[in-house]
N, C-alpha and C positions, 0 to 999 in steps of 0.2 A: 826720450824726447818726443814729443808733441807734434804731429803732423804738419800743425800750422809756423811751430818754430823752424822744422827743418826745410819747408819751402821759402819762409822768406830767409833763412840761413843761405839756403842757395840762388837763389835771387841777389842778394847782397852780396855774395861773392864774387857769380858773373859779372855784377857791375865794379868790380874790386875792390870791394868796401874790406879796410885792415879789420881786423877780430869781427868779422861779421857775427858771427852765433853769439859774443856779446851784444852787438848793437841790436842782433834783433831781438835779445830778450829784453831790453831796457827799451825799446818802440813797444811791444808786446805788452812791458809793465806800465808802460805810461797809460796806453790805450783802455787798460784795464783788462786786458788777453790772460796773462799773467796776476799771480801772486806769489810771491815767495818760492818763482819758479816752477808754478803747476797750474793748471787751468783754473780760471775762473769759470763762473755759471755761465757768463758773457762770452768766455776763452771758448768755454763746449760748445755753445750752441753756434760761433762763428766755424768754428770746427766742421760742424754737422752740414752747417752749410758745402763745405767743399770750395774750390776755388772757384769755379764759374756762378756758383747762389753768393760766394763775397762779392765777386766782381760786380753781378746785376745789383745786386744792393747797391753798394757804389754810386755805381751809377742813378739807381730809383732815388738813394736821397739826395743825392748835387741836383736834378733835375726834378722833383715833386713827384715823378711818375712813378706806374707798378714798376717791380721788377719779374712780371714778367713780360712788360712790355719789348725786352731787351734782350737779346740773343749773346752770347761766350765766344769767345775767339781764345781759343789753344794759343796759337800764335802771339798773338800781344795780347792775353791776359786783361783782356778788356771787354766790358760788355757795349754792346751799341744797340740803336733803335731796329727793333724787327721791319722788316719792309712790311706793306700792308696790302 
């Protein structure tokens, strides 16, 4: 299984989502992560990204700005604007 399936597998769990490892594979399919249960070209290179290069993206496209304008929080898995 896919690095990026088993993080949000376990994300959806802590928040007690029933059959989470289904829901994330069919969020994963929708998004275009997934195909026929194996990474797309889209699924790798978010992949490569790692959790905190998804997170700043995230954020850079809701907002227009770079990502790396934005700093990764472990914690809430969230990126926010760097101080200046």
């Amino acid at each position: 299984m896919a690095s990026i399936v088993k993080r949000l597998t376990n994300q959806l769990s802590s928040k007690g989502v029933d059959n989470a490892k289904d829901v994330a594979v069919g969020r994963l399919t929708q998004y275009g992560i997934l195909k026929d249960g194996k990474l797309t070209e889209k699924g790798k290179e978010r992949q490569a990204l790692g959790a905190s290069g998804r997170a700043k993206d995230r954020a850079a496209k809701a907002s227009g700005r770079s990502s790396e304008d934005y700093k990764y929080s472990k914690k809430t898995n969230k990126a926010t604007l760097k101080d200046k």
